[in-house]
C-alpha positions in Angstrom: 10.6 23.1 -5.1 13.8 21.8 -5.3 14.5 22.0 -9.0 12.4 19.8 -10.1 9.5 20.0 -12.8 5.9 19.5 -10.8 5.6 16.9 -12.8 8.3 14.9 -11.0 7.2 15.8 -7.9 3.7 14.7 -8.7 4.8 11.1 -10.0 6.9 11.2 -6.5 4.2 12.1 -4.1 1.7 9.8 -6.1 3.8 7.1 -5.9 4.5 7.3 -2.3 0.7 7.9 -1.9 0.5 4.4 -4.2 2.9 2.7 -1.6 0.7 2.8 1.0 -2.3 1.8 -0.5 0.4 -1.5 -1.6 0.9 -1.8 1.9 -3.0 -1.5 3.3 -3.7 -4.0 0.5 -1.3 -6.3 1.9 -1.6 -6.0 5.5 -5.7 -5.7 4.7 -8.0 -3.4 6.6 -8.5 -5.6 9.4 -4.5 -5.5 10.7 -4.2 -2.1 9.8 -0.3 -0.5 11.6 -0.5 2.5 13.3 2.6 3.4 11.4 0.8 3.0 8.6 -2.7 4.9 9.7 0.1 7.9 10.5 1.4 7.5 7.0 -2.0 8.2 6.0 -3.0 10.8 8.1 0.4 12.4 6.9 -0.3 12.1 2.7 -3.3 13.6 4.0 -1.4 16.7 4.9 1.2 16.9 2.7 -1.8 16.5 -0.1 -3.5 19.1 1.1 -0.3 21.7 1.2 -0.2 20.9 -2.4 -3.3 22.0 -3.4 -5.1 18.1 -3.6 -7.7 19.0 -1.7 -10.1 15.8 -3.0 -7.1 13.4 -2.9 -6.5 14.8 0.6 -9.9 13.8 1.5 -10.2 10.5 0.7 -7.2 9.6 2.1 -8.0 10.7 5.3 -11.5 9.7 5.2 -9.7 6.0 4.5 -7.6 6.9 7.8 -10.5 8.0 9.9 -12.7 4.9 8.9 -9.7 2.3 9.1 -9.0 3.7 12.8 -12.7 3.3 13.7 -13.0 0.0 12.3 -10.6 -1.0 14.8 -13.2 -0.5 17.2 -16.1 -1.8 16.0 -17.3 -5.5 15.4 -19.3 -5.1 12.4 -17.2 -4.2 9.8 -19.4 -4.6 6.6 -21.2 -1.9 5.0 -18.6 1.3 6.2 -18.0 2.0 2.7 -13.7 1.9 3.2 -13.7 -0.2 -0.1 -15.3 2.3 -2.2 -12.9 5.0 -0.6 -9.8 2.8 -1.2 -11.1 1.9 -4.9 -11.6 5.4 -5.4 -8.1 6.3 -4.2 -6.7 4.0 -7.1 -8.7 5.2 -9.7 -7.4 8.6 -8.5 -3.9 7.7 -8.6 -4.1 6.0 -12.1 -5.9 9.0 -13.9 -3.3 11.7 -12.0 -0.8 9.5 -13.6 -2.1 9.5 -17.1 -2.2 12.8 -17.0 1.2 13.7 -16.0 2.3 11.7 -18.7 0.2 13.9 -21.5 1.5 16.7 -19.6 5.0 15.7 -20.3 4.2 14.9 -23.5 2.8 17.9 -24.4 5.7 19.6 -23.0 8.0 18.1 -25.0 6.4 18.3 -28.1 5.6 22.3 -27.3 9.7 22.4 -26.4 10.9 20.8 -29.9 8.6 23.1 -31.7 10.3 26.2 -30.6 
């Protein structure tokens, strides 16, 4: 890392990961960028490396269905709302728990 606690660069990569669900939500799944279905295939990645294998998943589960939707002409029932609902109940628990974790490593610091 580059000095910085893995807390920080947990809030960092979860908030980037956070951006671009923002930015799916507003663009919606139908007008989906490729820049953005590469951002997502790239989290993907970069998840991965850091050990977020179920995270990983789901986000490129949410890139694999959002480029096949753009070929098909039914679009209800492929389950890419669950996946993207899951995603931000993801992203809300990692962050309340980076905050404990700081917490508790402030508290365990001052003690000492």
């Amino acid at each position: 890392m580059d000095g910085r606690s893995k807390e920080e660069v947990l809030e960092q990569l979860l908030e980037e990961v956070g951006n671009l669900l923002e930015e799916l939500c507003q663009s919606g799944f139908d007008t989906v960028h490729d820049s953005t279905l590469e951002a997502l295939g790239n989290m993907a990645g970069l998840t991965a490396q850091y050990g977020m294998a179920y995270l990983s998943g789901l986000l490129g589960e949410l890139a694999e269905g959002l480029s096949m939707r753009r070929h098909r002409l039914e679009q209800d029932g492929d389950g890419l709302a669950g996946v993207y609902a899951r995603l931000n109940e993801y992203l809300y628990l990692c962050e309340e728990k980076t905050v404990y974790d700081r917490g508790r490593a402030y508290y365990n610091c001052s003690l000492l």
